[in-house]
C-alpha positions as CSV (number, residue, x, y, z in Angstrom):
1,X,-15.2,-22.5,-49.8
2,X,-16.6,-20.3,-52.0
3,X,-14.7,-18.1,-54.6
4,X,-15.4,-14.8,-56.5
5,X,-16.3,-15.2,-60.1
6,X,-15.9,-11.8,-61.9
7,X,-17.5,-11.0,-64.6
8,X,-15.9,-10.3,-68.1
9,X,-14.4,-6.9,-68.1
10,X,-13.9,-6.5,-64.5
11,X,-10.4,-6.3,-63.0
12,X,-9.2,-9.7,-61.7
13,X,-9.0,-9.8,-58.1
14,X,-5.9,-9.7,-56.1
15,X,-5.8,-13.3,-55.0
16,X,-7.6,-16.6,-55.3
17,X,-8.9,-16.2,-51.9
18,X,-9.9,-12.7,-51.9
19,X,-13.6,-12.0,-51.1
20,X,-15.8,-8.4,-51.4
21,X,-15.2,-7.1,-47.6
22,X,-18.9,-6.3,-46.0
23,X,-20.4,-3.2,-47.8
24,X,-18.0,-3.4,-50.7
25,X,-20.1,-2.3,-54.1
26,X,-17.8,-2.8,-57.6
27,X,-16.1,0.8,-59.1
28,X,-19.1,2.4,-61.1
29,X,-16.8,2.4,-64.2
30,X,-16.7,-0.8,-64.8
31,X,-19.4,-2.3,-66.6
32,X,-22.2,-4.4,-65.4
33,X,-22.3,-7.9,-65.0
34,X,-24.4,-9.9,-67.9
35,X,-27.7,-10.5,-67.2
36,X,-28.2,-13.3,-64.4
37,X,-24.4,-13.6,-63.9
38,X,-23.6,-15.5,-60.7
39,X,-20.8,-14.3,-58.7
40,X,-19.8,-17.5,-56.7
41,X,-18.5,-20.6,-57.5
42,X,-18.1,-23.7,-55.2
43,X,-14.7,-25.7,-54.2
44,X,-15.2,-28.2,-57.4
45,X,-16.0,-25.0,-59.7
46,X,-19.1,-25.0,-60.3
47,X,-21.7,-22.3,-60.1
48,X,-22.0,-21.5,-56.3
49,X,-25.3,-19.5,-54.7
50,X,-22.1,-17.7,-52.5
51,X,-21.5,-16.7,-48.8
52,X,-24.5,-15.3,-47.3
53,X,-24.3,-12.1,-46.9
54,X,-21.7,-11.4,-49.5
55,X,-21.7,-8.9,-52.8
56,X,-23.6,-11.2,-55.1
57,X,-24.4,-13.9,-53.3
58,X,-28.4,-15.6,-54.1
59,X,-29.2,-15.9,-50.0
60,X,-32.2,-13.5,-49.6
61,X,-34.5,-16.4,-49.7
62,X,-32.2,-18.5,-47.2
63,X,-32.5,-15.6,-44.9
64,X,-35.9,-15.3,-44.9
65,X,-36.1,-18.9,-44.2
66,X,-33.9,-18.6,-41.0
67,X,-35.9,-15.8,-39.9
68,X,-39.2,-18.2,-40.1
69,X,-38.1,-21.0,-38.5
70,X,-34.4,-19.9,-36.3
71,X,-34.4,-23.8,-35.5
72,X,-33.2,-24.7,-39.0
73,X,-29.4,-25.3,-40.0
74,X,-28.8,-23.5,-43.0
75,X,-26.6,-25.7,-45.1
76,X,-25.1,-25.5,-48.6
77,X,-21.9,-26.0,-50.8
């Protein structure tokens, strides 16, 4: 399980559980994220890579691995 971890500033969102929806991009008035902030955090939380897929999630390197080899099983917490 992976949970949203907004940065300072930002408005908290509206549950524990609640996660960006596909496409979703923050409100341009609200300011932007520290340098290098990650957006994810794991079950025990800790800093998470996130969902793939998801509004700042660090996959893109995960996906290009899947696309190399589609036999892999593409695993993390």
């Amino acid at each position: 399980m992976h949970k949203f971890n907004p940065p300072p500033d930002w408005p908290e969102p509206p549950s524990d559980s609640w996660r960006p929806p596909v496409g979703w991009t923050p409100d341009p008035a609200w300011p932007e994220a520290p340098a290098g902030w990650r957006f994810w955090l794991g079950r025990t939380g800790r800093r998470s890579s996130g969902p793939i897929g998801a509004y700042g999630a660090v996959d893109a390197g995960r996906l290009e691995l899947a696309t190399v080899d589609p036999a892999l099983v593409l695993m993390h917490s």
